[in-house]
Each structure stands twice: as C-alpha cells, then as structure tokens.
LOVEX-963813 format. One record per residue (C-alpha): residue number from 1; residue in three letters; z, y, x. Coordinates in nm, 3 decimals. Each point is the difference from the previous one (the first is absolute). Layout:
% residues N
mido;mitor;Z;Y;X
NUM;ALA;Z;Y;X .
...
END
This chain:
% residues 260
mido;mitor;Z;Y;X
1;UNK;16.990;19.507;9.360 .
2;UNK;0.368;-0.101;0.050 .
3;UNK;-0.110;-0.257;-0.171 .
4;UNK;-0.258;-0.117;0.126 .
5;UNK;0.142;-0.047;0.340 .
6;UNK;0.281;-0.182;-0.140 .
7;UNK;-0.252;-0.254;-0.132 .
8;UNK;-0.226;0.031;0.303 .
9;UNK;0.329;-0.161;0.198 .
10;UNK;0.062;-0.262;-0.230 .
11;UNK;-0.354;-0.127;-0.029 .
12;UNK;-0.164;0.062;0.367 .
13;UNK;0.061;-0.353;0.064 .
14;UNK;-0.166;-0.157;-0.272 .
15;UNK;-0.272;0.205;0.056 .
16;UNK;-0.036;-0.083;0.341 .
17;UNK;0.036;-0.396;-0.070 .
18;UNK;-0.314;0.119;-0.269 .
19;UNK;-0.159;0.118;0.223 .
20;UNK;0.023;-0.296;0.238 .
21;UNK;-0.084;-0.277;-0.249 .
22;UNK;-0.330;0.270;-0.093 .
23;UNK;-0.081;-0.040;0.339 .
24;UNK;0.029;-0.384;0.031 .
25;UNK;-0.152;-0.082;-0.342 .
26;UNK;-0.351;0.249;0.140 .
27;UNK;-0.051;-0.255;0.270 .
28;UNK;0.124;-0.347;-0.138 .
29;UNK;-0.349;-0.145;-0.119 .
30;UNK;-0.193;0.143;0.328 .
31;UNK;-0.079;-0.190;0.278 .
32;UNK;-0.007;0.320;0.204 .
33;UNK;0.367;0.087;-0.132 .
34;UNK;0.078;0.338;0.158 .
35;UNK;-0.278;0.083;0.208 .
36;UNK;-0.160;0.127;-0.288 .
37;UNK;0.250;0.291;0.042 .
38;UNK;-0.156;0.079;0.328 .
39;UNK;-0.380;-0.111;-0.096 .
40;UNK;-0.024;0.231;-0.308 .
41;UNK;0.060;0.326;0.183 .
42;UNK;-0.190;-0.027;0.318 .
43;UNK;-0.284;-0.190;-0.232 .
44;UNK;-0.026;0.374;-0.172 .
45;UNK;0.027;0.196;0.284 .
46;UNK;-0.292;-0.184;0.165 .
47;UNK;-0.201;0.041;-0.299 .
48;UNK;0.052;0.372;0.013 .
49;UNK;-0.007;0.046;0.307 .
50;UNK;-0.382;-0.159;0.026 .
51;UNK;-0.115;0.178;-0.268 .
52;UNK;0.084;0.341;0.140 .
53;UNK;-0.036;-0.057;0.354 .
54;UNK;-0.337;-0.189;0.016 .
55;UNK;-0.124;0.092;-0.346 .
56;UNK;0.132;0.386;0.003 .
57;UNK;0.055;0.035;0.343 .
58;UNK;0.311;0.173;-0.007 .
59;UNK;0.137;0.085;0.342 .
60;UNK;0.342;0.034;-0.065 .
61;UNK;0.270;-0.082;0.257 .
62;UNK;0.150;-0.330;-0.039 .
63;UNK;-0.169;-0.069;-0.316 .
64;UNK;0.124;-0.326;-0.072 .
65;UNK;0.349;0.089;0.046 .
66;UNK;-0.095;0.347;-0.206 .
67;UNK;-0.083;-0.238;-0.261 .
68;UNK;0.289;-0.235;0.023 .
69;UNK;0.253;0.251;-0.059 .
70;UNK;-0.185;0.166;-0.266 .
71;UNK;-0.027;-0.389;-0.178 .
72;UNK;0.401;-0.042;0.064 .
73;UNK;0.071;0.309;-0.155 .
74;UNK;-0.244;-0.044;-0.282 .
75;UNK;0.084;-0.382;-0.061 .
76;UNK;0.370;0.112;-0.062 .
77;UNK;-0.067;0.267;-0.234 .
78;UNK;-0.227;-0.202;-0.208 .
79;UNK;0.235;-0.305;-0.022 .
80;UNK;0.253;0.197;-0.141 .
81;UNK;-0.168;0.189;-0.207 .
82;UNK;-0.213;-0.306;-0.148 .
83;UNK;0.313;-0.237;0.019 .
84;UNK;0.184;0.255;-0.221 .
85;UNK;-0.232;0.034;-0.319 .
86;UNK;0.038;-0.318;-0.150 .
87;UNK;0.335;-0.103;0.166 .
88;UNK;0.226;0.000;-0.286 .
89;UNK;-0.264;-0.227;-0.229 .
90;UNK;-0.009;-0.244;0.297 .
91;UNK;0.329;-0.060;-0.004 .
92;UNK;0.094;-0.043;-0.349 .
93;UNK;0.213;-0.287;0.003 .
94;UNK;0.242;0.197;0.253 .
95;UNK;-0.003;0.347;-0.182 .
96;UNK;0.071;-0.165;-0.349 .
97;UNK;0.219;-0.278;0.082 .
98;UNK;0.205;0.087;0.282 .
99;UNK;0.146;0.405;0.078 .
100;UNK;-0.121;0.124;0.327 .
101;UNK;-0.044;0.354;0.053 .
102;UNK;-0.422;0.013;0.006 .
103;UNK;-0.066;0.225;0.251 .
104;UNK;0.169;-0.254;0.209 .
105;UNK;-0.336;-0.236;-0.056 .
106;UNK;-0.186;0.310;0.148 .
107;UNK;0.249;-0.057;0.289 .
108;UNK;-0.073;-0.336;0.072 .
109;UNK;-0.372;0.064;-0.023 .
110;UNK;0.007;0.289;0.239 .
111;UNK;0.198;-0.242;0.248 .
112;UNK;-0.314;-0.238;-0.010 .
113;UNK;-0.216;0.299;0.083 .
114;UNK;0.219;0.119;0.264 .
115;UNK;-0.028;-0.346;0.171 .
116;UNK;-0.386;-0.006;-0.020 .
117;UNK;0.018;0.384;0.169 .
118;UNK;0.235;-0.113;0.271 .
119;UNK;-0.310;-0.272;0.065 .
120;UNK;-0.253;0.215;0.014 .
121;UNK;0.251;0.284;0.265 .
122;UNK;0.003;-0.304;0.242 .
123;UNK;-0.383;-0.047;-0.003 .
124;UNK;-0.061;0.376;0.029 .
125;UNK;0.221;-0.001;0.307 .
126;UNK;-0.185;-0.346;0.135 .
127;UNK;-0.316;0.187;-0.073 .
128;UNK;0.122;0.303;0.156 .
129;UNK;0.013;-0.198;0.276 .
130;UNK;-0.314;-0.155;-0.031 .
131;UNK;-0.195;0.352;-0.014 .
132;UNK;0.238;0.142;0.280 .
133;UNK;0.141;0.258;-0.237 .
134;UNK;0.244;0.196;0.199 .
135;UNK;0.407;-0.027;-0.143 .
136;UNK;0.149;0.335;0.041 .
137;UNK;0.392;0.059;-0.154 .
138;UNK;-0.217;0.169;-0.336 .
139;UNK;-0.040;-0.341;-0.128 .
140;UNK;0.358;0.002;-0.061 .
141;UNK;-0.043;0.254;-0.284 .
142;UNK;-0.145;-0.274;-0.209 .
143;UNK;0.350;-0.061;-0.071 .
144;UNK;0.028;0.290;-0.199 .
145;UNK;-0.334;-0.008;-0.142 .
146;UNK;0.025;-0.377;-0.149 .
147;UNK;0.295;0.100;-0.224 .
148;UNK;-0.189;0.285;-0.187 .
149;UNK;-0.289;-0.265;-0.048 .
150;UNK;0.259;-0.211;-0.157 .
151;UNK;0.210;0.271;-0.234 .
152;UNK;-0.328;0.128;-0.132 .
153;UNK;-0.134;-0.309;-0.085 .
154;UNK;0.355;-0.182;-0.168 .
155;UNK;-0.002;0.312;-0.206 .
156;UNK;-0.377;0.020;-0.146 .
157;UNK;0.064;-0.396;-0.036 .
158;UNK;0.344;0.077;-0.181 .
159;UNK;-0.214;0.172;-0.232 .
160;UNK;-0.312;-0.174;-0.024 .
161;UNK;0.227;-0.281;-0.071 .
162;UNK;0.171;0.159;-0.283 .
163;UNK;-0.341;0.123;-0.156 .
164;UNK;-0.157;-0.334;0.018 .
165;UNK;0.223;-0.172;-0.236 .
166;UNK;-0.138;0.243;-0.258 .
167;UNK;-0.333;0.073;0.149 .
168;UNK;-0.231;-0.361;-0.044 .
169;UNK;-0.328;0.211;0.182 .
170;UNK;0.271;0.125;0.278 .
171;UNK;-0.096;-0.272;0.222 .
172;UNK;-0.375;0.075;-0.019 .
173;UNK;0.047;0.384;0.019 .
174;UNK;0.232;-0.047;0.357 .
175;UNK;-0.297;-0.240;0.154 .
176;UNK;-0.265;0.276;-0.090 .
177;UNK;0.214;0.233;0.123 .
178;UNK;0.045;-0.151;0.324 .
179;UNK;-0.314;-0.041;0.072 .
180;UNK;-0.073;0.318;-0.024 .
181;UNK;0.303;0.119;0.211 .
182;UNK;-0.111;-0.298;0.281 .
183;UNK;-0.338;0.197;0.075 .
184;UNK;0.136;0.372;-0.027 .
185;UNK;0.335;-0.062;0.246 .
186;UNK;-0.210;-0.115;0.331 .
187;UNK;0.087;-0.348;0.046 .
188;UNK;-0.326;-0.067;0.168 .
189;UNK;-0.089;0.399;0.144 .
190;UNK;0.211;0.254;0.134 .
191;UNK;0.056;0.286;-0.275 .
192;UNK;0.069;0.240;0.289 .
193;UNK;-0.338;-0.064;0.176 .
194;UNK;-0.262;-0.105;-0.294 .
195;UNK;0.149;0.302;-0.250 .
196;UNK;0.087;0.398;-0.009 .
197;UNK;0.154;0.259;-0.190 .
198;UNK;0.139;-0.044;-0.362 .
199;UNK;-0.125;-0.356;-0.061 .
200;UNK;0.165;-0.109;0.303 .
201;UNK;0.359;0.195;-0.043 .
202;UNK;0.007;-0.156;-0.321 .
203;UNK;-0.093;-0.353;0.076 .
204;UNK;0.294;0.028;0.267 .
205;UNK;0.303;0.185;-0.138 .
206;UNK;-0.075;-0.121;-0.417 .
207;UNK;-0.089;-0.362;0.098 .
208;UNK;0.294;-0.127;0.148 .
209;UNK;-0.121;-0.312;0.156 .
210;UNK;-0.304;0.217;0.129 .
211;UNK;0.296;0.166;0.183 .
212;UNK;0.206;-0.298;0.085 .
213;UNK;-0.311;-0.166;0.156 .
214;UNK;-0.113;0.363;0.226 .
215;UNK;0.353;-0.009;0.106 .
216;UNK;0.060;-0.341;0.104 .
217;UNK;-0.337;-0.015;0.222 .
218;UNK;0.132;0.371;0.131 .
219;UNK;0.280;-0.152;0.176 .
220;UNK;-0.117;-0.341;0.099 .
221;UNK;-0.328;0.075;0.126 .
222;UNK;0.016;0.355;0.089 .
223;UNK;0.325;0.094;0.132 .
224;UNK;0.063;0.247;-0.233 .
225;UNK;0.293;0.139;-0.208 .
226;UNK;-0.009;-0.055;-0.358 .
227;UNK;0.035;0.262;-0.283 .
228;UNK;0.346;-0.001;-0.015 .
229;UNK;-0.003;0.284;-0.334 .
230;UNK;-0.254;-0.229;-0.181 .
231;UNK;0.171;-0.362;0.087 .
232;UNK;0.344;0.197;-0.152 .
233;UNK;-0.216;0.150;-0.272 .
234;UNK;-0.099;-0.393;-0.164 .
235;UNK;0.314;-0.132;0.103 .
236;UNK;0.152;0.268;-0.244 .
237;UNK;-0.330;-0.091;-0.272 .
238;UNK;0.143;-0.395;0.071 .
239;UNK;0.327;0.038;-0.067 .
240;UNK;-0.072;0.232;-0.289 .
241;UNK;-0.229;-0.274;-0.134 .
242;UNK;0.233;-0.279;0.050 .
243;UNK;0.321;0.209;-0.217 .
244;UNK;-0.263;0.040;-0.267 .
245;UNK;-0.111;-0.369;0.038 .
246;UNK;0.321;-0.135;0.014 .
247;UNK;0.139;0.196;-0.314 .
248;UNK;-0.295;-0.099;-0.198 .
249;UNK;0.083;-0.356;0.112 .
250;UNK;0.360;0.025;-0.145 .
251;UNK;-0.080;0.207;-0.305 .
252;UNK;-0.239;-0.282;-0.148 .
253;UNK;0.072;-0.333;0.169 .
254;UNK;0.154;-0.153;-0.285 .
255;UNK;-0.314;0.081;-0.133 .
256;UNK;-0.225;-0.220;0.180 .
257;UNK;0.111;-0.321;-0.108 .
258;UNK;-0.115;0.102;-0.360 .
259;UNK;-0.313;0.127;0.120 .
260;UNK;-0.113;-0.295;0.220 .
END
C-alpha cells in the first residue's frame, strides 16, 4: 500500500486533468452542454416519483426528496461499478503504450462520478427546499457517510476492473447483477416501512448500498443518528476490498497489455 500512495501522489493530477477533459468531451456536441447534468437526475426522480405516488400511492414523507437521495446514492454506485468492468480494454492505447499505474484510470473515473454526485447534493438541498424539508445539524453526518459510499465502491471497482480484463461476459454479469441489486436496496420504497424480519436485516446490513441509501435519508430527512457500528463495519469491508484490489492491480498489470 506504501506503494500505492506513493503513486497516488504522483499521479492525482493527471487524473484530475482526466477527469476534467471526461467532463468537457460528455457535453461538447450538445446543445444543452451541462444542463444535462442537472436534467438527467431530476428527469428520474420525477419518473419515480409518479409512478409510486399516483400509480402506488405511496405516502411516504417527502417522497421526492426520499427518492432523490436514494437515485444519488444509487447513480454513484452504479457508475463505478459499471465504469470499472471494461476500463482497462477502453483504454488500451494508454495501458500498453504509456506506464501509468491502472488503478489510477479508476481514479479519474471516480472523480467524474464524484462531480455528477456533488450535482445531484445541490438539487436535493434546492428540493429540500422546495418540499420544506426541515435542516437539522444530522445532515452534517452525510459527511461521514459519503466516504464509505466511495471506499466500498473504488474497491469492488478495483476488482471488477481487474477481473474484466480476463472475464469477456464480466460486463454482462455486473449489469444483471445490478439490476437485481437496484430493486432489492429500496431506491424507490423504504426497506424499513414496506419489509420485516430476516428479509429486511439482510437487505440492509449484506447490501451495502441498501444501507448507504437507509442511512443517508435517516439523517437528511429524519433527524436521526446514523449506525455508527455498521457505517465503521463497510468502511473496514472498503478498505479491505480496496488492499485486495489494489494488490491484484500490481500483481498482474504488466499483464494487461498482453491480454488486451
């Protein structure tokens, strides 16, 4: 790991400048140019939020911004985990032509994702607004809540990463998967309210976005305290799955260029 952050100071501003000309290059041919950034989201929680409030009739407090959050957390999780899989092949030319260490790409990537997130916090605040959601000093554990989203997903991407050089179905098996995960970690429904017993202890401590999401909403919308043994516990399954990704990573990288 020494390593690692040796390599994570020498490259973090290359990744960053990546990550920039990512960001520029998603919005150069469209007329709407950034909005799309802000359209996307709230376009999706709209969507959801009329199907289960006029279809479903769900009469959960401050749905739409119950939904938002769920969709910011969610949107992050998937990026990084669908951004990882086929990474490496995408960026052949760099991995066998010029030395950079490759979880470093993942970097970059997660930088455009954390950019889209920080989007989509100012429109849950506007809409917070919007829906008169009270702001109590909870909201302020966020900040420790965000950076186990993060760890956990850089590490599973670390190694979905890694496996997808090898793996050519990887990229199919991680968008089935998701799907699956979407509907069973209450993006759309509370997990707390619409579930009981085992189904619902597992769905919140096994499923960490499931947990992430519950969380989040806890102390934004409900002026709650979060689980503070259960955000420590996947913190400690992050960085456990980052070490693991990031040794893989250095074990095989000279490896890739071969296999690509």
């Amino acid at each position: 790991m020494r390593l690692f952050f040796k390599n994570l100071k020498k490259y973090f501003r290359y990744a960053i400048r990546s990550a920039k000309a990512e960001l520029k290059s998603e919005v150069a041919d469209s007329y709407l140019n950034w909005l799309w950034w802000v359209i996307e989201p709230l376009a999706f929680m709209l969507i959801y939020t009329f199907v289960f409030t006029v279809i479903f009739h769900s009469k959960d407090e401050y749905f739409s911004v119950f939904v938002f959050i769920g969709l910011t957390c969610w949107d992050f999780f998937k990026r990084m985990l669908n951004g990882s899989v086929n990474l490496i092949n995408r960026n052949r030319d760099i991995v066998s032509k010029v030395y950079i260490p490759k979880y470093i790409l993942l970097l970059s990537k997660s930088f455009t994702y954390l950019f889209k997130m920080f989007i989509s916090m100012i429109l849950t605040v506007i809409l917070m607004l919007c829906f008169k959601v009270p702001f109590t000093i909870y909201i302020l554990y966020i900040l420790i809540i965000l950076p186990v989203l993060y760890i956990v997903s850089f590490g599973i991407g670390l190694i979905l990463m890694h496996f997808g050089v090898f793996i050519d179905d990887l990229k199919n098996l991680t968008d089935i998967t998701l799907k699956l995960i979407f509907y069973l970690s209450g993006v759309f429904y509370n997990i707390n309210d619409r579930l009981h017993g085992t189904l619902k202890y597992i769905l919140l401590r096994a499923n960490p976005i499931a947990f992430i999401m519950s969380e989040s909403r806890k102390v934004v919308l409900y002026s709650k305290l979060p689980s503070f043994e259960g955000l420590l516990l996947w913190f400690g399954i992050g960085l456990v799955l980052c070490v693991l990704g990031v040794h893989l990573v250095h074990k095989n990288e000279n490896t890739y260029a071969k296999v690509i």
